[in-house]
N, C-alpha and C positions, 0 to 999 in steps of 0.2 A: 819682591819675589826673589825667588832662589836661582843664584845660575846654574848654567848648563853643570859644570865641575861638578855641584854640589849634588845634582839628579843622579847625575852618571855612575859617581863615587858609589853614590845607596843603593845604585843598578848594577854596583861587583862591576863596572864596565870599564871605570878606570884603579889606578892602584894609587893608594892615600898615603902607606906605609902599614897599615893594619890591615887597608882595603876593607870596608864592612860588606856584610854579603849581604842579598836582595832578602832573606829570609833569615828569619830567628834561628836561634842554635837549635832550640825542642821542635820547630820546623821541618829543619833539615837532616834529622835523626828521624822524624815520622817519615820522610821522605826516602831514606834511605831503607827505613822498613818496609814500605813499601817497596823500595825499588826489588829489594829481594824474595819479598813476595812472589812478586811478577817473575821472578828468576825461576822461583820453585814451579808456578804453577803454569811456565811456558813450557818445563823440560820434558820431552815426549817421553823418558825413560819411565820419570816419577808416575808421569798418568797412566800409565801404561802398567805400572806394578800397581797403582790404586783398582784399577778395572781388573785383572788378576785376582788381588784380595777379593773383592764383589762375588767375582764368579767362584772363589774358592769357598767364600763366607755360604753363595746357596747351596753348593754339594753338600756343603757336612750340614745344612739347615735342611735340607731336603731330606736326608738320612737320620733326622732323628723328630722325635713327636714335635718339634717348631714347624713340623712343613703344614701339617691342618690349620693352623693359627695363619700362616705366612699364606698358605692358598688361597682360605676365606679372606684375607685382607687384601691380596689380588683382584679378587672376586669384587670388592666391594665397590657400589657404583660412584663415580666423580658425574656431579648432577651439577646442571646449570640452569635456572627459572629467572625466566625473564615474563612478568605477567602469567597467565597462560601456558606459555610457551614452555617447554622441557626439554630440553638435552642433556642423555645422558653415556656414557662410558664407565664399564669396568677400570680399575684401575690398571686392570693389567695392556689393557686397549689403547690408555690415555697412554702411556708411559711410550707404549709402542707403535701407535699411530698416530699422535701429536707430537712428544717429547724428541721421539722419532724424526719426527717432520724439523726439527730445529736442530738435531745433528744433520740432517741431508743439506742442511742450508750451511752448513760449515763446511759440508761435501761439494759442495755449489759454488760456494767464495773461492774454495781452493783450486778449484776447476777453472773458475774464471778468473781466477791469479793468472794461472799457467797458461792458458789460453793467452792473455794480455801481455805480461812482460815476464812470464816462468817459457819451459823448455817447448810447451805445445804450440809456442807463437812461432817456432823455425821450424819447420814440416819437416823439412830433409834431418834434422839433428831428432826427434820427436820419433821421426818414422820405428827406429830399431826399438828401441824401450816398448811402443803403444802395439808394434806388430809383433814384439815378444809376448805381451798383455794380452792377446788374441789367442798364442797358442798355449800359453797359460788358464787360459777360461775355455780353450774346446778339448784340451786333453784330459781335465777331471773331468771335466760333463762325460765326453766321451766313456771313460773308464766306470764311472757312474751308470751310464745305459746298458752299458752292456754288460755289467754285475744283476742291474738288475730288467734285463730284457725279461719280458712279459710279465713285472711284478707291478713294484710303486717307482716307477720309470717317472712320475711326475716331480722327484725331488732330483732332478738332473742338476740342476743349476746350486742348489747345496755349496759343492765342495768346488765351486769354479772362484769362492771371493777373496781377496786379499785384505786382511787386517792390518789398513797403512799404519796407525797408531802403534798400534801393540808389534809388527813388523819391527816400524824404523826404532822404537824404544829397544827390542829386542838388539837391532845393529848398530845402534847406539853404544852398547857396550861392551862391544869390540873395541871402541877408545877411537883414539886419532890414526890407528894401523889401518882404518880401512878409505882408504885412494877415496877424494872428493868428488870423480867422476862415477863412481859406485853408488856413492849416495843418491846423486844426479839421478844415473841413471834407473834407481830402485825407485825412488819417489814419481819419476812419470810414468815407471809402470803400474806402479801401483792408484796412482791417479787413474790413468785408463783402465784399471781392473771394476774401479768403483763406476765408472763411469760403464761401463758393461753390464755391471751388475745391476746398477740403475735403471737400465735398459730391459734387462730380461725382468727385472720387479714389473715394470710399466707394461709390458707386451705380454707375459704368460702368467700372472701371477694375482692378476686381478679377478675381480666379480665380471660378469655380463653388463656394460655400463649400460646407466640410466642415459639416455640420452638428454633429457630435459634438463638435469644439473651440470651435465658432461658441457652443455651449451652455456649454463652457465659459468661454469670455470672456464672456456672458454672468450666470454665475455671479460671478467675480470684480469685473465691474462692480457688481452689488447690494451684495456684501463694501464696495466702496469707499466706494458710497453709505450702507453701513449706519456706518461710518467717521465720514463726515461728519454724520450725522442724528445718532450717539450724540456729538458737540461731541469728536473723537480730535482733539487738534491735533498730535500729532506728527509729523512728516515720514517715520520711517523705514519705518514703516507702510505708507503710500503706495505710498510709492518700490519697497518690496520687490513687492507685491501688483500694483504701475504693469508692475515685469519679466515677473510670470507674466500679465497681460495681454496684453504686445506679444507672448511667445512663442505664445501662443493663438493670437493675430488672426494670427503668421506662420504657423500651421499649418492654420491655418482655410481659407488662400484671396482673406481681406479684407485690402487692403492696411495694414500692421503699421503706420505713423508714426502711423494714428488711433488708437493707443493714447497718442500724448504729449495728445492732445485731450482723450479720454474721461476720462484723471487729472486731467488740468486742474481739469477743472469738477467735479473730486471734491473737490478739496482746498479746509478752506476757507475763506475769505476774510476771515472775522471775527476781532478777537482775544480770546487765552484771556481775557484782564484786562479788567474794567472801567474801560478806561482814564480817565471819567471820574472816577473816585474815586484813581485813582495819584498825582494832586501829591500829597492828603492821606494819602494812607499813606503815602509814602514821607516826608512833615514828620515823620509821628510815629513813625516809626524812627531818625531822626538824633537823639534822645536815648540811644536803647538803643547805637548806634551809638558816641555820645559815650563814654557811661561803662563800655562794653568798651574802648576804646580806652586804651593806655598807649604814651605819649610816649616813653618812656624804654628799651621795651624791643623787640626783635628782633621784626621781624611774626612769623616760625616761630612764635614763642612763647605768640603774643599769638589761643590760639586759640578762646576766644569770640569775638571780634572776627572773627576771619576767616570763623567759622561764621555769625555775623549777617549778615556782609556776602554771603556763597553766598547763603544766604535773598531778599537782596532782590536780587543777580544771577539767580537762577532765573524770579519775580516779572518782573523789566525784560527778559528774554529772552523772556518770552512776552506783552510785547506787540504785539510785531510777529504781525500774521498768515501763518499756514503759505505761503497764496500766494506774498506778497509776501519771505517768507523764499526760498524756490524762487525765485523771478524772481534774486533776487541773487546766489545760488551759479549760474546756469545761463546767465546772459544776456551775459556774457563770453565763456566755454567756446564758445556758441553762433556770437557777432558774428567771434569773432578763429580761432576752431578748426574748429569744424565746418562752417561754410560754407563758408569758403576752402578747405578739404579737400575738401568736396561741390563746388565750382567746379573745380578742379582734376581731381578725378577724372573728372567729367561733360562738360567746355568740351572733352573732344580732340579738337577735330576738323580730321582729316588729308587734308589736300586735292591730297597731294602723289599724280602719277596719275590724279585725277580731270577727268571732262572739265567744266571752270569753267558751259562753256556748256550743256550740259545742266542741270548744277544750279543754275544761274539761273533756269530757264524750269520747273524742276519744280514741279508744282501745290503739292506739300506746300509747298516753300518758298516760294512766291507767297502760297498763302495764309495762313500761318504769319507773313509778313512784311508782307502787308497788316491783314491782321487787326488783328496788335499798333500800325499806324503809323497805319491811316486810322480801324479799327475801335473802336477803342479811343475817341480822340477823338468820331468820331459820335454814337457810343452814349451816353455821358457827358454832351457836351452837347445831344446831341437828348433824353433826356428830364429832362434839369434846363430844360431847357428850356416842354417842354411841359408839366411837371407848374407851373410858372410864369406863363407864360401862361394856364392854367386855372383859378387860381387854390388850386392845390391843395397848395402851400407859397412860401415867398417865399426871396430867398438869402440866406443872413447880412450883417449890419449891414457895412458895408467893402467887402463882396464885388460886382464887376463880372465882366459876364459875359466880357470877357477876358482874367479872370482863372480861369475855368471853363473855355476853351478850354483855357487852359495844365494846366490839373490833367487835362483829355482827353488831351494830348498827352506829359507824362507817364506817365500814368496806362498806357503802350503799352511801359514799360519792362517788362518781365516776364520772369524769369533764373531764380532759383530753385524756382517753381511749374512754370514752364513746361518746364524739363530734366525736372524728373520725372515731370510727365506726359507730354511724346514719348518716355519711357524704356519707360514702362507701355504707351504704344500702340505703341511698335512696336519690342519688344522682339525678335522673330525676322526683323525688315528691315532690315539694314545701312543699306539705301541710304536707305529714308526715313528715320532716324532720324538719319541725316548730316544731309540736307536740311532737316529742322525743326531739328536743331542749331545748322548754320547761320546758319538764318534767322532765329533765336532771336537771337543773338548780333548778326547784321545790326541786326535791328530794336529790339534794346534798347540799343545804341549809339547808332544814328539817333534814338529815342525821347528819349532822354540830351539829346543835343547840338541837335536842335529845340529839345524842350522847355527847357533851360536860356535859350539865345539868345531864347526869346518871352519869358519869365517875364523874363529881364532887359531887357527894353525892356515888356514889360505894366506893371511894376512900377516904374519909373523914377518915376514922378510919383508913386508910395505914398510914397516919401524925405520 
């Protein structure tokens, strides 16, 4: 058998004079393609201009003879036959009330990040950003109702949502000038913006629930939780149990994406291992390790060794937690797949025919458009403001308050909450649902290119 030295050396662990590394050279060159892979597809800036392109790509597809082609392909149903049995969805439903349902579960993870070890686990620190969030979701609604008092008053909730994505990517390129408590603080509010919006989805936006499925997703939710209380880290568990929940909640009435939520906060966060004790156990298997090990002959061969080494691959696989395992297979899928899908299928909007001037002056898009550009801002910094002034929190260390305008003004960007909710409100009105379209798209442009232009001159002297 081979000694320790000789393991160590081929483990990069000790240095020989050449030191050979654990991996081939064409190895560690895939690996390093990889690594920046992951680099491209973590950067909220990149995904954030790919859901842009989507949404750009259906305006001008809606505008010219591709939108009948691109409709009826919407239109067409995604069918599932089991014996008998049939279920089935348009595509345009799948995309939006399943695909849907697997970004809410990324809304979910991130939620219960912040909650666990992000900024919403210190109440007192939490408080200003999430009760700024508050006055950011009642001053568009606001402004929204009373545009359109005694009209389509049921698309209030429209222009209340914040596009964390497309937001932080937009604050992203402001560079390193913008103060790390800014970030901090924009990202839990925009956390609790989603988590509002979630809210008003779940409470006003639904069918009249069936009760009899409503009980069943209720069942299945206990199952989940019972999951997580008896310490199940497995994922498939979930996941399988996460399907017969959304199909509940789609037959129930309650709109289906809050089943990516409801799994969420099932799955759970801790890991299997006690990771403080894992340096030391795995020291004292690199003996066992050693003397399985034979220098001389074929890994196939060499099958104690391989079985030792399973053992503590099983071990170093669970310690990552089930959450944070889910965040990494989905949060790609999510930023490059599903949104840009969900932008695409949702941004059509065909103005070709329509009279410009009317839908300028239509209340829904006035107020749909003010809401996200003035509303937003007011709200935000009206009560970071006054909870400030009364002494009822102070702002983070760095942070100026025109720097809190700029996170208002941002903060009006609102794309992916906000298509699905003018979908939900006015799902049998063509015409409104243009208009908040629209105006959606007006106002999260305009939001964009304000808020970038203040933040780079607010921020100039942070350098």
């Amino acid at each position: 058998m081979a000694g320790r030295d000789s393991l160590q050396a081929k483990a990069g662990l000790v240095e020989d004079g050449g030191s050979r590394s654990i991996i081939s050279e064409h190895q560690r060159r895939r690996l390093e393609r990889r690594s920046m892979l992951e680099n491209v597809t973590s950067n909220g800036t990149i995904s954030a201009c790919v859901m842009i392109l989507a949404a750009a790509a259906a305006v001008v597809c809606a505008n010219t003879d591709a939108f009948y082609a691109i409709h009826d392909w919407a239109m067409q149903p995604v069918a599932i036959v089991v014996g008998g049995w049939e279920f089935s969805l348009t595509f345009e439903l799948f995309v939006n009330d399943f695909l849907m349902a697997v970004f809410f579960l990324l809304v979910g993870i991130e939620l219960k990040y912040e909650m666990t070890v992000g900024e919403l686990r210190r109440p007192r620190q939490a408080m200003l950003p999430m009760l700024a969030a508050v006055g950011g979701v009642v001053m568009p609604a606001t402004i929204y109702a009373v545009v359109n008092r005694g009209g389509a008053v049921y698309g209030w909730a429209i222009p209340m949502a914040t596009d964390i994505a497309f937001a932080l990517g937009v604050l992203s390129l402001v560079g390193s000038r913008v103060p790390p408590a800014i970030k901090v603080f924009f990202s839990t509010l925009a956390i609790a913006d989603d988590l509002l919006a979630i809210a008003a989805i779940a409470l006003f936006y639904g069918h009249a629930p069936h009760l009899g499925w409503l009980a069943g997703a209720a069942v299945v939710t206990a199952l989940l939780a019972l999951l997580n209380r008896r310490r199940h880290f497995r994922l498939a568990p979930y996941l399988a149990l996460g399907l017969v929940l959304w199909f509940f909640l789609y037959q129930s009435g309650v709109h289906a994406t809050l089943a990516g939520v409801i799994l969420a906060f099932t799955i759970p966060a801790r890991s299997d291992i006690h990771a403080g004790s894992l340096v030391e156990w795995l020291g004292s298997k690199l003996p066992e390790l050693d003397d399985r090990f034979d220098d001389e002959a074929h890994i196939l061969g060499q099958h104690d060794f391989t079985h030792a080494v399973r053992g503590v691959e099983r071990v170093v696989h669970r310690v990552t937690p089930p959450l944070q395992r889910l965040e990494h297979y989905i949060s790609t899928p999510v930023n490059f797949v599903i949104l840009p899908l969900f932008a695409f299928v949702n941004a059509q909007v065909r103005l070709v025919g329509v009279d410009l001037g009317a839908l300028v002056v239509d209340p829904v898009a006035l107020g749909t458009y003010f809401g996200m550009l003035l509303g937003k801002p007011a709200g935000i910094f009206g009560v970071t403001f006054l909870l400030v002034r009364f002494g009822l929190a102070e702002l983070p260390t760095g942070v100026q308050w025109k720097h809190i305008l700029g996170v208002g003004i941002l903060g009006g960007i609102g794309f992916t909450m906000s298509i699905l909710i003018s979908g939900l409100a006015f799902t049998e009105i063509p015409a409104e649902l243009l208009a908040a379209k629209t105006a959606i798209l007006a106002g999260s442009v305009s939001a964009a290119l304000i808020g970038l232009g203040y933040m780079q001159v607010a921020c100039k002297k942070c350098a």
